[in-house]
N, CA, C and O atoms as a Tinker XYZ file with bonds, in Angstrom:
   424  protein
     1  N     92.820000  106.766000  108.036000    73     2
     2  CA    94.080000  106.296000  108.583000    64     1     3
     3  C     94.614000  107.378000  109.509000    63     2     4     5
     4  O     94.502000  108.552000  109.155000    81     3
     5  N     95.233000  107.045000  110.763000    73     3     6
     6  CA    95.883000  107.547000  111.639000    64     5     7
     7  C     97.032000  107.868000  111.263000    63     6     8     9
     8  O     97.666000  106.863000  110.939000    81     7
     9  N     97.868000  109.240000  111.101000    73     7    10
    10  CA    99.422000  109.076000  110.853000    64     9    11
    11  C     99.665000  108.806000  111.933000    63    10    12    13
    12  O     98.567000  108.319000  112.201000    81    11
    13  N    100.163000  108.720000  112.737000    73    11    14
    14  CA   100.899000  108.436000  113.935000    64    13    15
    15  C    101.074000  106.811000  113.563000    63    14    16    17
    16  O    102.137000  106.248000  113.301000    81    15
    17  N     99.782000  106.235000  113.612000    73    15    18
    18  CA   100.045000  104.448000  113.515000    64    17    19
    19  C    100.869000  104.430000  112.280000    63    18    20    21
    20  O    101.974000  103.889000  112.241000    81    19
    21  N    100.180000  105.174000  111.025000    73    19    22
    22  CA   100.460000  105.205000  109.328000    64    21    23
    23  C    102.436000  105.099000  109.487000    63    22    24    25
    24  O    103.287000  104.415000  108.919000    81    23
    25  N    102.461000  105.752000  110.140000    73    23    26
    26  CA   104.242000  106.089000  110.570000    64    25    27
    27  C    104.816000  104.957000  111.375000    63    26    28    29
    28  O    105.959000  104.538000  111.190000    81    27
    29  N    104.090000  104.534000  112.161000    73    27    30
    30  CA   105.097000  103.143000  112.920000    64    29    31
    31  C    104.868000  102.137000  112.358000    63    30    32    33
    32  O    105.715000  101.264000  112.549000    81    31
    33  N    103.830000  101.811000  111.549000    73    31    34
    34  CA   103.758000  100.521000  110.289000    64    33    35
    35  C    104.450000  101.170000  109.474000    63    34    36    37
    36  O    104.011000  100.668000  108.439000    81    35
    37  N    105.101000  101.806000  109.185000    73    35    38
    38  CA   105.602000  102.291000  107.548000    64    37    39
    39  C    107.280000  101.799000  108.277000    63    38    40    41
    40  O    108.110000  101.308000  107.513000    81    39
    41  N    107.554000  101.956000  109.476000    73    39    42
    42  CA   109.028000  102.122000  109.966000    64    41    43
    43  C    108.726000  100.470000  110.112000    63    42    44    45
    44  O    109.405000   99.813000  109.323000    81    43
    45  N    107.855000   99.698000  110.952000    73    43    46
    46  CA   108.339000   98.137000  110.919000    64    45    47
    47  C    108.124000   97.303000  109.781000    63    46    48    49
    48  O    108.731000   96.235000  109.696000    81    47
    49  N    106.915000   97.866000  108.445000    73    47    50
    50  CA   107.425000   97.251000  107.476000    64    49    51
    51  C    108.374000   97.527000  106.761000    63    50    52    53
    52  O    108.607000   96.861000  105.753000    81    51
    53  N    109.188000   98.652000  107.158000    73    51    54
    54  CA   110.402000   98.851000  106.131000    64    53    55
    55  C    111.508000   97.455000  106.565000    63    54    56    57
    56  O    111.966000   96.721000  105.690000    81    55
    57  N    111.712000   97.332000  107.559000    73    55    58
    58  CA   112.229000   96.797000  108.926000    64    57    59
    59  C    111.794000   95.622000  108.141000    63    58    60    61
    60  O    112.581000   95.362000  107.230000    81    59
    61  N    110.693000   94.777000  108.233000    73    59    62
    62  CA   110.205000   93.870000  107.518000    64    61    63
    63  C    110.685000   93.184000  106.316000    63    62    64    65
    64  O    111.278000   92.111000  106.205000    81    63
    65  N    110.254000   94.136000  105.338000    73    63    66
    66  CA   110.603000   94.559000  104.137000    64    65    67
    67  C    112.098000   93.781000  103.976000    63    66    68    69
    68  O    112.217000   92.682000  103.436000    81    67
    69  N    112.778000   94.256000  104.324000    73    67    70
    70  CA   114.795000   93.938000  104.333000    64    69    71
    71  C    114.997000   92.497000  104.696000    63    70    72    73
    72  O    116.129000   92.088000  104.441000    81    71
    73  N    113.999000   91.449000  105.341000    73    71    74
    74  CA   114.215000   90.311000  105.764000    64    73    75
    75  C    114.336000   89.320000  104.577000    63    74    76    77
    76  O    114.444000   89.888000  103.490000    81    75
    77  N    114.341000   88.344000  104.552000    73    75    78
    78  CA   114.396000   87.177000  104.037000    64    77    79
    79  C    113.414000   86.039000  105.048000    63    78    80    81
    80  O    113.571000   85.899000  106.261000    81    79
    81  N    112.395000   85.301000  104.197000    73    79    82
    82  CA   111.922000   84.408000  104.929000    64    81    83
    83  C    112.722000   83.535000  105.718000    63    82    84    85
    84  O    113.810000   83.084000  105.361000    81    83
    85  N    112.080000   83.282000  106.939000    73    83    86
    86  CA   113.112000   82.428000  107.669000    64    85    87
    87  C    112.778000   80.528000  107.493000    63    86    88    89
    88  O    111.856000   79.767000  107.788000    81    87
    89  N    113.801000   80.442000  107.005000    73    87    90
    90  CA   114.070000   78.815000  107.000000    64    89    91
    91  C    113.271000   77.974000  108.130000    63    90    92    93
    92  O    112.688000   76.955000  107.760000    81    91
    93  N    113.233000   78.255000  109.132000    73    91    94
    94  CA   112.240000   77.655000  110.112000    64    93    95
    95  C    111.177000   77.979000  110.398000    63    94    96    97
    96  O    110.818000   77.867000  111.570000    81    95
    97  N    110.038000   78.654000  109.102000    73    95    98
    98  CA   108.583000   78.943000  108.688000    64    97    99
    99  C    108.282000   78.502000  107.771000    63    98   100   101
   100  O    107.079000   78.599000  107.533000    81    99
   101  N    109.250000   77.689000  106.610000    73    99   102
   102  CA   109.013000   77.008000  105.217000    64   101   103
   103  C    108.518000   75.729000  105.676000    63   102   104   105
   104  O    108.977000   74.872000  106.431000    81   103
   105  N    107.377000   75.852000  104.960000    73   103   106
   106  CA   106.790000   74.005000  104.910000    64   105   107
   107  C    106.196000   74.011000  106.119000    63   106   108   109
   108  O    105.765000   72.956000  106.584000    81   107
   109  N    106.062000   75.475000  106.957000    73   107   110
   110  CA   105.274000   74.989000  108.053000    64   109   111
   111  C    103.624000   75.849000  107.962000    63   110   112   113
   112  O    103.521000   76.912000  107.351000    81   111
   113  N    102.430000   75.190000  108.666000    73   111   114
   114  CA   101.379000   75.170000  108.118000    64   113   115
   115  C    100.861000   75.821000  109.597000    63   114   116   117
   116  O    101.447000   75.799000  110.679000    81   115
   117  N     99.676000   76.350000  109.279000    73   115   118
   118  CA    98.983000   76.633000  110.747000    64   117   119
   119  C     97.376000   76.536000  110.267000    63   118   120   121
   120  O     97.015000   77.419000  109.489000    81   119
   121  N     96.529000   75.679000  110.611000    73   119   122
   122  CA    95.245000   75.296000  110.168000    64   121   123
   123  C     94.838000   75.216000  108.765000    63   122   124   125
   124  O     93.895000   75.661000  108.111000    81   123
   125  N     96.136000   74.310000  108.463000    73   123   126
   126  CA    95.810000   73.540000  107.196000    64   125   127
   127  C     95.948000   75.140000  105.754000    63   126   128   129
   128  O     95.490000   75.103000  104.611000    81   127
   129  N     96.741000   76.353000  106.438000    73   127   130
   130  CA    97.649000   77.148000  105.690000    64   129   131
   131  C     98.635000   77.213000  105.573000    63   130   132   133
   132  O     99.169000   76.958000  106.653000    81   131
   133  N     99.759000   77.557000  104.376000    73   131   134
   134  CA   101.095000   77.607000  104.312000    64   133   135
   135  C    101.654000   78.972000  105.015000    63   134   136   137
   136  O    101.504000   80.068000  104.475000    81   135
   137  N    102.325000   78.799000  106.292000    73   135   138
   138  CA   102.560000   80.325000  106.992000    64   137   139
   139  C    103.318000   81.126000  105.371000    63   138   140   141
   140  O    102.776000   82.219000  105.207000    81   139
   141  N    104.160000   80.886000  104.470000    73   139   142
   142  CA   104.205000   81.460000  103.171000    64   141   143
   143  C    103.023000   82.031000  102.843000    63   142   144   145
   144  O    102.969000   83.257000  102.938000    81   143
   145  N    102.128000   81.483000  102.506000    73   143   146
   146  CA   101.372000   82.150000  101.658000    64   145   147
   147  C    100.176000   83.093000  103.207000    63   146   148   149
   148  O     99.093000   83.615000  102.943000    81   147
   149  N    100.701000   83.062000  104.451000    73   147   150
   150  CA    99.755000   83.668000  105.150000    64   149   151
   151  C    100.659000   84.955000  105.039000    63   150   152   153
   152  O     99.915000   85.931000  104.948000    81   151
   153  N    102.084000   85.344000  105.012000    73   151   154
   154  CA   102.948000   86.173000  104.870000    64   153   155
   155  C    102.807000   86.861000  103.331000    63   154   156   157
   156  O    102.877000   88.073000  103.124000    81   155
   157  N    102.656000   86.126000  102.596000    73   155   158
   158  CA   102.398000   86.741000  101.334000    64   157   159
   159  C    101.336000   87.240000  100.895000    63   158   160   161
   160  O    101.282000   87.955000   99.894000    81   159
   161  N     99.950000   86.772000  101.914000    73   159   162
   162  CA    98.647000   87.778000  101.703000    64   161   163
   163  C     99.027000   88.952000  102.672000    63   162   164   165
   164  O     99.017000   90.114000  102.266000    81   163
   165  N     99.301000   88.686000  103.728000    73   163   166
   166  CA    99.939000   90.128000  104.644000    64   165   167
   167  C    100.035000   91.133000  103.836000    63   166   168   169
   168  O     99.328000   92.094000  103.534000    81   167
   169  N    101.410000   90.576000  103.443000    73   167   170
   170  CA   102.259000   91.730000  102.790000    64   169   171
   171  C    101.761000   92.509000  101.834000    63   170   172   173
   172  O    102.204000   93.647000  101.674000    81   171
   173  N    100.687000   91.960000  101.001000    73   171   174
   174  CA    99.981000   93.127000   99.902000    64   173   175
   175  C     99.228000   93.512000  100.823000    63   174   176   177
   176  O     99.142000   94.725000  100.629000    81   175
   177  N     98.408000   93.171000  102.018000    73   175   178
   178  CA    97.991000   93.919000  102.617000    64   177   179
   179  C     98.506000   95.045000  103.567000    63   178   180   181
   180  O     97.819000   96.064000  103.641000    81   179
   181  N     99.304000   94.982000  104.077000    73   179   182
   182  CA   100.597000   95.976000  104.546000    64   181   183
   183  C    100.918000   97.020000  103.481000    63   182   184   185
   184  O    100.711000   98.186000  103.818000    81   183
   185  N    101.315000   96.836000  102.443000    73   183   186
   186  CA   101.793000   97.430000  101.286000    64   185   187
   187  C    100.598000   98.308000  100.922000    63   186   188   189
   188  O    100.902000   99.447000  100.568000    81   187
   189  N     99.071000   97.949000  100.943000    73   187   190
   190  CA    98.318000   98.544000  100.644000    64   189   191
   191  C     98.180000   99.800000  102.085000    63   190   192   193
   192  O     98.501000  100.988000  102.075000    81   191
   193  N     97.914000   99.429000  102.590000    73   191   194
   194  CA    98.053000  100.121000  104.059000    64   193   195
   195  C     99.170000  101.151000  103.878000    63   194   196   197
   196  O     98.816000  102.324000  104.003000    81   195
   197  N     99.766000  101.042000  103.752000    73   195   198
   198  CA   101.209000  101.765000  103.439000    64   197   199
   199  C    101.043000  102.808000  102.372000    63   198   200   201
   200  O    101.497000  103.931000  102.592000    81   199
   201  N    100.455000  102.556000  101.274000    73   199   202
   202  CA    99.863000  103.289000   99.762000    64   201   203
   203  C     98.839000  103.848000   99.990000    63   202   204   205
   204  O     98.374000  104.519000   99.068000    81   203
   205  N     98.103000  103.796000  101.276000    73   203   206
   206  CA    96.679000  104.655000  101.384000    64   205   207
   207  C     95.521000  103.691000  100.677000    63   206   208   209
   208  O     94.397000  104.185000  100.581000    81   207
   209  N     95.643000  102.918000  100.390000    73   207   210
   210  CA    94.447000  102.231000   99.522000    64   209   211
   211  C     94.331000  100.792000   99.913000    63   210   212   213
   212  O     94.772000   99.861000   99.239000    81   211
   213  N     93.575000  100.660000  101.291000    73   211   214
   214  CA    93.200000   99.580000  102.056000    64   213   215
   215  C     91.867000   99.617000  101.982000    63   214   216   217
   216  O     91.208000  100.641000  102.163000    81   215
   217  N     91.278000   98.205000  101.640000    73   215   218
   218  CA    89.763000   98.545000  101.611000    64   217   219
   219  C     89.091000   97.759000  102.938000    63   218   220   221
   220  O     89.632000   97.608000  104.034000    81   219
   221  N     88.007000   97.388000  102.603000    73   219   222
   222  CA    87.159000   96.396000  103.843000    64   221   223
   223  C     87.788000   95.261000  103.875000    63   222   224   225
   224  O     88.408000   94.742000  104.803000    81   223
   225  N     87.535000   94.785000  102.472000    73   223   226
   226  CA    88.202000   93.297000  102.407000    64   225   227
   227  C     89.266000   92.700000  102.561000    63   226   228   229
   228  O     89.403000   91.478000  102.509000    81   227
   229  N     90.561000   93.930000  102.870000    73   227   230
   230  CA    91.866000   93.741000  102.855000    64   229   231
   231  C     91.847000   93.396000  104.677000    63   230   232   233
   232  O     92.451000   92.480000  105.235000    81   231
   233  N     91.008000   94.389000  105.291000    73   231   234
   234  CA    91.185000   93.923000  106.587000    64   233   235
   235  C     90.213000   92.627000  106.893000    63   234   236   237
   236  O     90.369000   91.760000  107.753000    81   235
   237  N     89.691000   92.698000  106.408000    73   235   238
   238  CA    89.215000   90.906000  106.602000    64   237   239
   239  C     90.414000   89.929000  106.327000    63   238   240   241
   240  O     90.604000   89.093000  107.211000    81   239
   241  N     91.128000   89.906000  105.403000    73   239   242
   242  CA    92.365000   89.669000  105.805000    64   241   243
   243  C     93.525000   89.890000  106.561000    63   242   244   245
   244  O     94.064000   88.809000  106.801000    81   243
   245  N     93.999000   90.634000  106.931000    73   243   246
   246  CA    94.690000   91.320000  107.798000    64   245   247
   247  C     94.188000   90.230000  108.992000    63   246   248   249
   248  O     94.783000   89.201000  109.313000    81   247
   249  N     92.817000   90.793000  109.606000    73   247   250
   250  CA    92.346000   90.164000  110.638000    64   249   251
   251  C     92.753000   88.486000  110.600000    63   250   252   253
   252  O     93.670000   88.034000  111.286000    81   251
   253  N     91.954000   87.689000  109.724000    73   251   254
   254  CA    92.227000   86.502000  109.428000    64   253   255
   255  C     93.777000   85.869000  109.591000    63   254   256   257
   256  O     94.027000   85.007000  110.433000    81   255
   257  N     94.917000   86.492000  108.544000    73   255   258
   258  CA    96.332000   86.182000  108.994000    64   257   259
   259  C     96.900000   86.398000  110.342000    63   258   260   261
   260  O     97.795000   85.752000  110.887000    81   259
   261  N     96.497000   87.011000  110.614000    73   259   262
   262  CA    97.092000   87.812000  112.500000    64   261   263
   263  C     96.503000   86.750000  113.361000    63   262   264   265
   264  O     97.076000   86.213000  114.309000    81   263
   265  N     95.157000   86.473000  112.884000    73   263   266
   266  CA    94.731000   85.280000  114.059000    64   265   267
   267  C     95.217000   83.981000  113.632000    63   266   268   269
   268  O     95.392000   83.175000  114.546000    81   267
   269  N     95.420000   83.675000  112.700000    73   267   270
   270  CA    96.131000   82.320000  112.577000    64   269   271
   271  C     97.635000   82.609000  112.877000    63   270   272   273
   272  O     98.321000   81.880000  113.595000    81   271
   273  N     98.041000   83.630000  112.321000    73   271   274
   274  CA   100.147000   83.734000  112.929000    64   273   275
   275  C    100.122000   84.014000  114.485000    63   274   276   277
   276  O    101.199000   83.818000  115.049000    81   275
   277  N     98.639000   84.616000  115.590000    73   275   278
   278  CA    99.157000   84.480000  116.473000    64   277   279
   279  C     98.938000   83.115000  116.894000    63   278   280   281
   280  O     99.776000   82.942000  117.779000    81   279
   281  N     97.958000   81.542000  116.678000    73   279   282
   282  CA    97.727000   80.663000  117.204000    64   281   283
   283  C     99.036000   79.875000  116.510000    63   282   284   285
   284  O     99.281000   78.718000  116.852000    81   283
   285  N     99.839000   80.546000  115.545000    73   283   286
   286  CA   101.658000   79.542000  115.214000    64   285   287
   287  C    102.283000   80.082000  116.536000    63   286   288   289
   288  O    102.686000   79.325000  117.418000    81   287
   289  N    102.324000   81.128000  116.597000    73   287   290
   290  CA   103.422000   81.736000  117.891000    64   289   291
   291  C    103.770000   80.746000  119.100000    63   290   292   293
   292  O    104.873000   80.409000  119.531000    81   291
   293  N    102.204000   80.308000  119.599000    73   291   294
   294  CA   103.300000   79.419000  120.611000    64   293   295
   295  C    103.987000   77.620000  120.532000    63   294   296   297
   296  O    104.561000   76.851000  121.303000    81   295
   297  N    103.461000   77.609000  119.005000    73   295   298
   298  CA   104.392000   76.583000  118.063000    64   297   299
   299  C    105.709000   76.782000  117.779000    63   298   300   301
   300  O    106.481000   75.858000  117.524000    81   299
   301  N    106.090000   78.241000  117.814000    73   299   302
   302  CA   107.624000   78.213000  117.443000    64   301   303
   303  C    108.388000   78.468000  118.557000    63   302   304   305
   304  O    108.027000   79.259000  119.429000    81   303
   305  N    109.526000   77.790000  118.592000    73   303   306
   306  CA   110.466000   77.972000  118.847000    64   305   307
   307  C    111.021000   79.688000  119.120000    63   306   308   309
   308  O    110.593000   80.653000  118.486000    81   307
   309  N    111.834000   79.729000  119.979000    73   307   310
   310  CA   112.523000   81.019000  119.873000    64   309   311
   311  C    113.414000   81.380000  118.485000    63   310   312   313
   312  O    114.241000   80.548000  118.110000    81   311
   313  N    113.253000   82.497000  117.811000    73   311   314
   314  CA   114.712000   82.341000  116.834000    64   313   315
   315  C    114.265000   83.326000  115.915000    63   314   316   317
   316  O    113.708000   84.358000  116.289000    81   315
   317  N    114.459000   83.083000  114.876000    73   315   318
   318  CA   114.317000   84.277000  113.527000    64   317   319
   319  C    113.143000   84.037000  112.819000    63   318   320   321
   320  O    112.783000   84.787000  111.912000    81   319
   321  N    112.293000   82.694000  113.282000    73   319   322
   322  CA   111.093000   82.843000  112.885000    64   321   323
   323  C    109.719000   82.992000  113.886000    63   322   324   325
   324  O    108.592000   83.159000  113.420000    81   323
   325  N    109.981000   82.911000  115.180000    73   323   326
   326  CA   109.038000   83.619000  115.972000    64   325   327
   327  C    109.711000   84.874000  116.113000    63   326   328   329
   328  O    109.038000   85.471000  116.952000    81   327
   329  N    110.674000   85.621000  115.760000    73   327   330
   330  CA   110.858000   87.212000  115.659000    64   329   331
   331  C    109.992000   88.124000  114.852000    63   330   332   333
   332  O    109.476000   89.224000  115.054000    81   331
   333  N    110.032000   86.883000  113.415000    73   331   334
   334  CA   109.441000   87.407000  112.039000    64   333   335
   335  C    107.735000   86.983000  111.928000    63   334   336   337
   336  O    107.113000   87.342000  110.928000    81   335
   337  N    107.138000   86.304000  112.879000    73   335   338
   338  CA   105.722000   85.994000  113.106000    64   337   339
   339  C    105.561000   87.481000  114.159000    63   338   340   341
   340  O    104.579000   88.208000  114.009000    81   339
   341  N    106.392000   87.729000  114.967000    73   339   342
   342  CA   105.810000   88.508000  115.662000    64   341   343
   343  C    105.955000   89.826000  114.919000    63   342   344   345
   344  O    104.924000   90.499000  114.925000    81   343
   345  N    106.827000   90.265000  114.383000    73   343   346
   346  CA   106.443000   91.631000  113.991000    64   345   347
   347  C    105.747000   91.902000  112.914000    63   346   348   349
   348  O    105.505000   93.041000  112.514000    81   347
   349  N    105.212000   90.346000  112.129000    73   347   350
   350  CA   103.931000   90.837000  111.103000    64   349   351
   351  C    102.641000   90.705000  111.975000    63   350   352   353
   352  O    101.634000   91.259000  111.532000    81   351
   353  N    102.541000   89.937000  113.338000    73   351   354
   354  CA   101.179000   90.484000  114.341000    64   353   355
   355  C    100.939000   92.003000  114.436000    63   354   356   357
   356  O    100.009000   92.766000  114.175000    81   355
   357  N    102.187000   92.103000  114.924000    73   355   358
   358  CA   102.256000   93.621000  115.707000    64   357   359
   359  C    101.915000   94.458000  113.969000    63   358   360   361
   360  O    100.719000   94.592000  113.710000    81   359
   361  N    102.533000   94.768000  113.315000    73   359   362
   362  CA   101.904000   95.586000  112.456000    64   361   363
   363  C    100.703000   94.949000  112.037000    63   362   364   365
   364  O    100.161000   95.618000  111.157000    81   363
   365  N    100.122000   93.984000  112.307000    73   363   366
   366  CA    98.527000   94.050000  111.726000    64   365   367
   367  C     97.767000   94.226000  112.611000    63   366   368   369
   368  O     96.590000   94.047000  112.298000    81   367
   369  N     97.992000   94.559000  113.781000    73   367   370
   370  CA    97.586000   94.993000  114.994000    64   369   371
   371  C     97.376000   96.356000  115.015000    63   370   372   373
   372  O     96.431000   96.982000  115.494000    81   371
   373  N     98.506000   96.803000  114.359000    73   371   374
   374  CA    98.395000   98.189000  114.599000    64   373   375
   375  C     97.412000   98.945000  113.559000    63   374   376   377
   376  O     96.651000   99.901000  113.714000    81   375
   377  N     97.697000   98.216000  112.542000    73   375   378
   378  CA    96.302000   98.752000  111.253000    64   377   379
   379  C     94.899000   98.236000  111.449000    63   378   380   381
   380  O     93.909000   98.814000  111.000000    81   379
   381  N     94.859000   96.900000  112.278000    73   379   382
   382  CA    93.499000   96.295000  112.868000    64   381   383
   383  C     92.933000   97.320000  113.971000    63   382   384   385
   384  O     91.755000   97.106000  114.259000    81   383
   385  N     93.491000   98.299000  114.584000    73   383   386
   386  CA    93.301000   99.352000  116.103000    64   385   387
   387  C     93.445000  100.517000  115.418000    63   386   388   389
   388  O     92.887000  101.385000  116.090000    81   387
   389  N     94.107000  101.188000  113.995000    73   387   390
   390  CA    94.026000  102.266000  113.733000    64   389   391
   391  C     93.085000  103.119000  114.208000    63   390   392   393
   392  O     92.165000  102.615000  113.564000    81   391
   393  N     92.667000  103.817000  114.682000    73   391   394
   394  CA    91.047000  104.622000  114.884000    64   393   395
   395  C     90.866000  105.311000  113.535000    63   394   396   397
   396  O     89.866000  106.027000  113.579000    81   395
   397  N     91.352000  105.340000  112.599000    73   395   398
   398  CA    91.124000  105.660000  111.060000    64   397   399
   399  C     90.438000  105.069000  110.254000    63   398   400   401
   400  O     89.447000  105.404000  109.605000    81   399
   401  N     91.250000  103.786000  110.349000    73   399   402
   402  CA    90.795000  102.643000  109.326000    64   401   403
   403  C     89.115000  102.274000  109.203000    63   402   404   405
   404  O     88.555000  101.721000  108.257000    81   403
   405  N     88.241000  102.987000  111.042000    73   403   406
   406  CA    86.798000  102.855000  110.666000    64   405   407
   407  C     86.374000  104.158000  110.307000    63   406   408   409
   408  O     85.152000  104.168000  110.452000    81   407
   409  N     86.627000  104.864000  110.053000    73   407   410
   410  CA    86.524000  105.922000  108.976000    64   409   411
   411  C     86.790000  105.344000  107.416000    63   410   412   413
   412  O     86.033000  104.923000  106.541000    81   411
   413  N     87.718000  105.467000  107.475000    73   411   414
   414  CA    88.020000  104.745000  105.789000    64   413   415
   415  C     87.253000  103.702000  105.467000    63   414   416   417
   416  O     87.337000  103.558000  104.248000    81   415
   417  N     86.523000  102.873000  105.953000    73   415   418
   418  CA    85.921000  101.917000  105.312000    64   417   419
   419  C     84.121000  102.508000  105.100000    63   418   420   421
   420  O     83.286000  101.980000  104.365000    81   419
   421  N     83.952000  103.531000  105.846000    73   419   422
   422  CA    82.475000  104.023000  105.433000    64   421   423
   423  C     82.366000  104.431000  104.331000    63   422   424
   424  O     81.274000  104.830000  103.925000    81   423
């Protein structure tokens, strides 16, 4: 892991962290997934990322949620739930580009 990235995911999931799901992402689906439960695999993956203890398989997820929340993005609307799709891209972006993370997985 990169500190530099380790530090700007730690500041937007804190940022994250403090939200409340937004009412206009409930009940909504993106290839036959609940964006809920694509936010709720994230987030242990974030959290792990965050704890130092991300493995291979976590970014196989990571990867997986980021590409389905970015093909919701231009489904939503402007508002508090394309705010909250975009800044769980951007931090899985940033742990998907770490130049660390292919270290850590050897």
């Amino acid at each position: 892991m990169t500190w530099s990235v380790h530090d700007d995911v730690s500041v937007l999931w804190a940022e994250h962290r403090g939200l409340t799901f937004p009412d206009d992402l409930r009940w909504l689906e993106i290839h036959g997934e609940p964006v809920a439960l694509l936010d709720a695999s994230l987030a242990g993956c974030i959290s792990g990322y965050v704890d130092g203890r991300l493995n291979g398989h976590d970014l196989v997820v990571v990867d997986k949620c980021a590409r389905d929340l970015r093909d919701l993005l231009p489904k939503l609307r402007a508002g508090e739930g394309h705010e909250y799709v975009v800044r769980l891209v951007r931090i899985a972006d940033l742990i998907l580009n770490d130049p660390g993370q292919a270290r850590d997985r050897d």
